[in-house]
N, CA and C atoms as an extended XYZ file, in Angstrom:
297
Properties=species:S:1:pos:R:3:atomname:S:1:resname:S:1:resid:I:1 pbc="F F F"
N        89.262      -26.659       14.280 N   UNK     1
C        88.010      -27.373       14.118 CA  UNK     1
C        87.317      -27.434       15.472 C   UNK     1
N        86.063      -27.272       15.162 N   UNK     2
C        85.345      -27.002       16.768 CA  UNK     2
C        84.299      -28.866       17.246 C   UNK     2
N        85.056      -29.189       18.147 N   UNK     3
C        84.055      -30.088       18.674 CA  UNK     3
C        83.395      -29.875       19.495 C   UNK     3
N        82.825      -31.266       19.621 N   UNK     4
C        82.004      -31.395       21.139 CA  UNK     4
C        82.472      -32.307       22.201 C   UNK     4
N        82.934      -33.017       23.024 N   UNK     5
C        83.635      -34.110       23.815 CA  UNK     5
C        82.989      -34.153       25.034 C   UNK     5
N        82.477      -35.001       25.582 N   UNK     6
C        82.159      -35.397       26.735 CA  UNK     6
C        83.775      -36.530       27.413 C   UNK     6
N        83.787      -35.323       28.540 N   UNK     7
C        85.212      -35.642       29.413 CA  UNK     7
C        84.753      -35.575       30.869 C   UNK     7
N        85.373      -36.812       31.429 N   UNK     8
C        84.902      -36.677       32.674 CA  UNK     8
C        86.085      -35.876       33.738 C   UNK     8
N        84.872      -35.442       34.467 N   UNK     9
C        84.709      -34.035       35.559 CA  UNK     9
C        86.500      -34.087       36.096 C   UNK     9
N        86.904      -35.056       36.377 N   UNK    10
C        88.142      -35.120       37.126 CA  UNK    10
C        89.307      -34.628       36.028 C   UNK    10
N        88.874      -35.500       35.094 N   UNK    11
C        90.294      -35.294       33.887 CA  UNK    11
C        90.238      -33.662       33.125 C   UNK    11
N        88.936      -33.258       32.862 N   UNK    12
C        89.173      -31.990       32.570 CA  UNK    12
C        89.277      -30.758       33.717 C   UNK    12
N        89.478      -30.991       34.573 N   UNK    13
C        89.603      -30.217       35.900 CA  UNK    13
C        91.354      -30.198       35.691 C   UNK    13
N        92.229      -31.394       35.413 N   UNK    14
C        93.382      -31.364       35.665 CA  UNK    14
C        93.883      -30.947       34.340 C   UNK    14
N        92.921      -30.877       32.938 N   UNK    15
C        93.638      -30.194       32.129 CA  UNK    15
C        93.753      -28.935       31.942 C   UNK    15
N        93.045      -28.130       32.819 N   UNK    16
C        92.301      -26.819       33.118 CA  UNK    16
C        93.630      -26.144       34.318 C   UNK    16
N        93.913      -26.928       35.360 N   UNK    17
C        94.884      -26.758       35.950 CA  UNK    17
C        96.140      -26.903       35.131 C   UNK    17
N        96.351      -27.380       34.292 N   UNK    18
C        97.829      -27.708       33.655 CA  UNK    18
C        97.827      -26.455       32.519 C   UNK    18
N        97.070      -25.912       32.215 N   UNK    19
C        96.812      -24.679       31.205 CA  UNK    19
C        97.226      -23.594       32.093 C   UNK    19
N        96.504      -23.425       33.120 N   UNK    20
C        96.590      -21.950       33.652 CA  UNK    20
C        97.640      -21.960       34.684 C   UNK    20
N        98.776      -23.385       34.525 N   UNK    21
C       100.025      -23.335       35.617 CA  UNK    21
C       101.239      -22.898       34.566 C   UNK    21
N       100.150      -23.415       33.242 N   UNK    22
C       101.535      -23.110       32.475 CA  UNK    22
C       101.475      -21.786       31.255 C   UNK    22
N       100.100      -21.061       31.799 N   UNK    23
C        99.708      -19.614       30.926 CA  UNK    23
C        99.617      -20.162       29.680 C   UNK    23
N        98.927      -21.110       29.034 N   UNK    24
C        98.503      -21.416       27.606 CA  UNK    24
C        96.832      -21.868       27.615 C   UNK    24
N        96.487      -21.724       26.411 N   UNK    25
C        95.171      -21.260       26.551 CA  UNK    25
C        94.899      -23.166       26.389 C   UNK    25
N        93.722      -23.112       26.905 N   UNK    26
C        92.756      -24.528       27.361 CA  UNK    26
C        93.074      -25.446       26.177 C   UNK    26
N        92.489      -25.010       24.984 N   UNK    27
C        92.647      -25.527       23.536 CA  UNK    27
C        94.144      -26.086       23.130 C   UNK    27
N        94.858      -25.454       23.374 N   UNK    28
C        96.502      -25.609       22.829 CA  UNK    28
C        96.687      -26.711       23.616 C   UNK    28
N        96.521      -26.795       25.085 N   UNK    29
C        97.053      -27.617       26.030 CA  UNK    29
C        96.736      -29.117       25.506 C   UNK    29
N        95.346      -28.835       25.374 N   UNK    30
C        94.280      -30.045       25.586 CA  UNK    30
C        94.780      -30.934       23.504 C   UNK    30
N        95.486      -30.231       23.050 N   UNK    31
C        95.734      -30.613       21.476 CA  UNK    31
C        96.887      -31.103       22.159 C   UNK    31
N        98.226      -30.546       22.299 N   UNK    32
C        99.564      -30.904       23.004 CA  UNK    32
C        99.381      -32.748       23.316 C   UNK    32
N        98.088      -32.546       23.980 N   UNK    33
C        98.134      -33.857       25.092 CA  UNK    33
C        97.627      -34.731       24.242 C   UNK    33
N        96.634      -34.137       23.432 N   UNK    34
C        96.376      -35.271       22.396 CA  UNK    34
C        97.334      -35.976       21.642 C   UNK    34
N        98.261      -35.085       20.830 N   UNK    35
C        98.798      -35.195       19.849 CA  UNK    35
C       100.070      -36.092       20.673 C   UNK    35
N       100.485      -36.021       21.928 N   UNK    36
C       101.298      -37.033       22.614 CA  UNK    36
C       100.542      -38.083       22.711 C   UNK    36
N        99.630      -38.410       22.729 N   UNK    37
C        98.775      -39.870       23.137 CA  UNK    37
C        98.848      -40.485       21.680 C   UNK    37
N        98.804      -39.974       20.789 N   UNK    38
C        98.770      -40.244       19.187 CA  UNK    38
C       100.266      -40.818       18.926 C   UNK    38
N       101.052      -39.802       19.757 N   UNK    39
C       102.439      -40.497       19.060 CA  UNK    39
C       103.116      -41.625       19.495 C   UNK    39
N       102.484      -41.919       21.028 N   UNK    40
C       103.310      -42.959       21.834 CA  UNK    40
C       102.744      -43.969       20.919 C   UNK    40
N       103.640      -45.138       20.978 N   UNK    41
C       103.272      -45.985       20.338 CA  UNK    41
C       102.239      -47.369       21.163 C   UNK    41
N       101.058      -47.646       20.707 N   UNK    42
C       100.639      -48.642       21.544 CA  UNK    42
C       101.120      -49.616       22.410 C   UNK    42
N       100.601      -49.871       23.330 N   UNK    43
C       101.013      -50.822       24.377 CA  UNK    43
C       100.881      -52.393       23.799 C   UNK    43
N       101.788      -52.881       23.970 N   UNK    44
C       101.364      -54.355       23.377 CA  UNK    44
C       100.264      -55.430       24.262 C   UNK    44
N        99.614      -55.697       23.408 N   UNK    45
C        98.310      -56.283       24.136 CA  UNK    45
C        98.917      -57.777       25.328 C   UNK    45
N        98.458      -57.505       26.464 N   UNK    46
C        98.493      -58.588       27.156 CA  UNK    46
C        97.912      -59.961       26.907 C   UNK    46
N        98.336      -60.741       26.392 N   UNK    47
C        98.243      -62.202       26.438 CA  UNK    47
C        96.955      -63.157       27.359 C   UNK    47
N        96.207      -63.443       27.457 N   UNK    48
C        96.001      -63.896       29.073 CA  UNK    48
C        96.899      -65.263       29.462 C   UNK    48
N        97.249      -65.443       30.460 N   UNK    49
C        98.484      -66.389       31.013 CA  UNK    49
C        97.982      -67.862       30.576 C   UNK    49
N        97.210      -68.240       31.157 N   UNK    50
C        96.290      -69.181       30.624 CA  UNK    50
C        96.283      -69.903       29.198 C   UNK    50
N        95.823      -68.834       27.997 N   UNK    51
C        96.293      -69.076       26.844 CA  UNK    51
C        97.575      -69.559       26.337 C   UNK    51
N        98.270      -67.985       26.919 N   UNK    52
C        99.636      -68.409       26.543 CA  UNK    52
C       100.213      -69.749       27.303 C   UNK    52
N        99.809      -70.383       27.992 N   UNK    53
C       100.667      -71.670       28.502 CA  UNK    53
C        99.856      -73.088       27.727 C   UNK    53
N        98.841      -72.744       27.255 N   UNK    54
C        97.989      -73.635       26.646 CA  UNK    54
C        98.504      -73.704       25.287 C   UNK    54
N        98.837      -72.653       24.313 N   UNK    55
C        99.475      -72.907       23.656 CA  UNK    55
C       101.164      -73.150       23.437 C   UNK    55
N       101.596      -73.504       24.432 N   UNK    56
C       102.991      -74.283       24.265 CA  UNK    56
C       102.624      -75.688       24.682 C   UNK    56
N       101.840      -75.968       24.728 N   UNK    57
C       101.911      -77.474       25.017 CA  UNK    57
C       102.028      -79.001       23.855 C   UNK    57
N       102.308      -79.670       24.062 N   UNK    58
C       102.664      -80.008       22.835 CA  UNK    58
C       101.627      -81.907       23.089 C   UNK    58
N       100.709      -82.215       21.716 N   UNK    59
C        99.469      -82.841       22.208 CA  UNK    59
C        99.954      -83.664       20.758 C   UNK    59
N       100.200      -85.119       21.809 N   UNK    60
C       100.839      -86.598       21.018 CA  UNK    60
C        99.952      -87.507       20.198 C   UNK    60
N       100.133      -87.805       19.157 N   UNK    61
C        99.301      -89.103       18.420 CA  UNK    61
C        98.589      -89.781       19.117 C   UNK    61
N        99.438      -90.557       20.971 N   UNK    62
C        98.558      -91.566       21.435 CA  UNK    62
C        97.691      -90.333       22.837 C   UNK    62
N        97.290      -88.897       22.877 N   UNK    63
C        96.868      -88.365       23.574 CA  UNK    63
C        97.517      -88.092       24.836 C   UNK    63
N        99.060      -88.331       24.763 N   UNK    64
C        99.028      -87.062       26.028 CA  UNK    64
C        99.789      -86.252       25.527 C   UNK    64
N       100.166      -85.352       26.557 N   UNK    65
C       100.249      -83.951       26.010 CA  UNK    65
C       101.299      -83.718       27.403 C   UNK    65
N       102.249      -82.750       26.468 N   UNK    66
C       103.727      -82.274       27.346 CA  UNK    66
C       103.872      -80.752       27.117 C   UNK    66
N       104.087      -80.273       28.145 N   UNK    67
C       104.807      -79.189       28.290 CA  UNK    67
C       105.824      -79.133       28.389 C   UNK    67
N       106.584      -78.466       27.377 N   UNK    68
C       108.159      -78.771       27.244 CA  UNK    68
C       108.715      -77.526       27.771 C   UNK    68
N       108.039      -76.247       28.772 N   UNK    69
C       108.387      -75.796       30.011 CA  UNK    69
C       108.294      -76.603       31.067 C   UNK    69
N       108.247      -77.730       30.921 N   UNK    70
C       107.665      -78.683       32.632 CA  UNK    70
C       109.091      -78.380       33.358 C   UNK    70
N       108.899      -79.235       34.756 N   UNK    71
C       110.047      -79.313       35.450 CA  UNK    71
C       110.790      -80.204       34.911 C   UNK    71
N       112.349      -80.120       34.877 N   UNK    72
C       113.576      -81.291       34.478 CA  UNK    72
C       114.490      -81.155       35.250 C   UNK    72
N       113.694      -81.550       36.671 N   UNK    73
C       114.722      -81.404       37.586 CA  UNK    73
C       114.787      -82.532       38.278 C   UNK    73
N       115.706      -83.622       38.494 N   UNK    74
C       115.690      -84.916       39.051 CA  UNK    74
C       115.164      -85.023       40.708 C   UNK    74
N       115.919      -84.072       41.213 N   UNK    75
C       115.504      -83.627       42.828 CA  UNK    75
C       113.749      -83.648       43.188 C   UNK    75
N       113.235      -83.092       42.605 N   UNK    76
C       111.740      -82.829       41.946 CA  UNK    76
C       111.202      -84.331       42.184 C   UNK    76
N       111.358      -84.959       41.258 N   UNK    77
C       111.127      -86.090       40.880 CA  UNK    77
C       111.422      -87.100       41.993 C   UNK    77
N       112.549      -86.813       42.547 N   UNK    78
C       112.604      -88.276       43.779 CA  UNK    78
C       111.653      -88.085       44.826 C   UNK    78
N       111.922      -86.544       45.109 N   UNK    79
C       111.050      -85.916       46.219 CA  UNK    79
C       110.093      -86.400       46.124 C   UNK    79
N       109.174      -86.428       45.072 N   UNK    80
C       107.645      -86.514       44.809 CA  UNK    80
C       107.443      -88.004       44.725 C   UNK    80
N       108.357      -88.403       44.433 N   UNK    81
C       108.343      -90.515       44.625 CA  UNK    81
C       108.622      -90.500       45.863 C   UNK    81
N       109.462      -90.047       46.671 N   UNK    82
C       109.471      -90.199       48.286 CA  UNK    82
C       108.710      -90.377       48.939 C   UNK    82
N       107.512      -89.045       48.403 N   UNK    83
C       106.083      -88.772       49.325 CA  UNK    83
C       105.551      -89.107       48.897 C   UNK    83
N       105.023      -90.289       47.515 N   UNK    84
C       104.544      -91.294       47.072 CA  UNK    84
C       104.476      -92.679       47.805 C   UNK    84
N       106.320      -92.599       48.146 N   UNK    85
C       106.243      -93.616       48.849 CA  UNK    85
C       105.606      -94.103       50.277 C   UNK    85
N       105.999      -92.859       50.558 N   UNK    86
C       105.975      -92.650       52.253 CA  UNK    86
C       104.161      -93.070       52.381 C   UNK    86
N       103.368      -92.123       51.617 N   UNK    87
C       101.988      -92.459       51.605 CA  UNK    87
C       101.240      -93.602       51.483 C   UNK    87
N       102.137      -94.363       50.424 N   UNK    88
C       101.854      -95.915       50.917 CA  UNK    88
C       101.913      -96.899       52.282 C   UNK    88
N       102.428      -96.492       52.002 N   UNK    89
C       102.777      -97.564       54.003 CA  UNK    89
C       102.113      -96.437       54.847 C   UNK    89
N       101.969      -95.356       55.490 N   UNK    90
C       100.868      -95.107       56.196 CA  UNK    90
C        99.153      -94.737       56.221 C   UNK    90
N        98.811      -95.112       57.294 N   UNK    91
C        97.049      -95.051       57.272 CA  UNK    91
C        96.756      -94.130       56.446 C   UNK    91
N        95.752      -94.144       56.185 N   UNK    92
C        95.108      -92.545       55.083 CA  UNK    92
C        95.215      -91.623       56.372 C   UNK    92
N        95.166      -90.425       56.052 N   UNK    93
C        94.663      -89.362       57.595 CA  UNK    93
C        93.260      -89.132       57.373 C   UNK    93
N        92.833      -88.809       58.613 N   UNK    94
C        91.056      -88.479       58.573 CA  UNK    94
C        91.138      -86.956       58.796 C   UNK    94
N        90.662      -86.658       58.085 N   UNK    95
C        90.693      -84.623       58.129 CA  UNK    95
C        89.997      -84.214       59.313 C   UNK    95
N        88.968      -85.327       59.673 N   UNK    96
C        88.215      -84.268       60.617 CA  UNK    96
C        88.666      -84.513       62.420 C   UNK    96
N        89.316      -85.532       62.269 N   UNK    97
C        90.064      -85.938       63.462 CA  UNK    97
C        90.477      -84.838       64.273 C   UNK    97
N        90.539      -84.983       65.490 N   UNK    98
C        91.222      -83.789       66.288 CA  UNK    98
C        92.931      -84.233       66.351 C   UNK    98
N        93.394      -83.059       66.097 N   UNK    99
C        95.257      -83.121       65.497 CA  UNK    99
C        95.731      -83.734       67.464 C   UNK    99
C-alpha cells in the first residue's frame, strides 16, 4: 500500500542509514520498524506524583485528613517537639540582622 508520511529530516536520515548498512530496501526496513513499535506493548501511563499522593489520603467526618503513608516514627516526633520547645524560650531571630 502506497502512502504519504511526513517524517522528520533526522529520523528518516537514520532509517535510510539502517537500510543501506544492512542492504534491504528503504520500504522493508521502515515496515520492520513499524511493525516492532506495534508489538511492544505500551508504556504504562505515568501518574502525576501529586495526584497519586492526594489520592491516598484519607478525609475524616470532623475534617481532617491523614495520610496513612505519614511518618510513624517516634524519634521524628520528639525531635520536632524539641525544636518546638527550644523555640519557645528563645527571642524570635530577625532575618535581616547581621549574623
Amino acid at each position: 500500500m502506497k502512502t504519504t508520511l511526513e517524517i522528520p529530516e533526522d529520523l528518516m536520515h537514520a532509517v535510510k542509514v539502517r537500510a543501506t548498512a544492512t542492504g534491504r530496501k528503504l520500504k522493508d526496513v521502515v515496515a520492520e520498524l513499524i511493525r516492532r513499535g506495534l508489538e511492544t506493548p505500551p508504556l504504562p501511563s505515568v501518574e502525576d506524583p501529586l495526584q497519586s499522593w492526594a489520592k491516598k489520603l484519607v478525609f475524616h467526618p470532623d475534617g481532617t485528613v491523614t495520610n496513612p503513608d505519614g511518618i510513624d516514627d517516634a524519634a521524628f516526633f520528639e525531635a520536632l517537639e524539641d525544636i518546638r520547645r527550644r523555640s519557645r524560650f528563645s527571642p524570635p531571630r530577625d532575618p535581616f540582622a547581621d549574623p
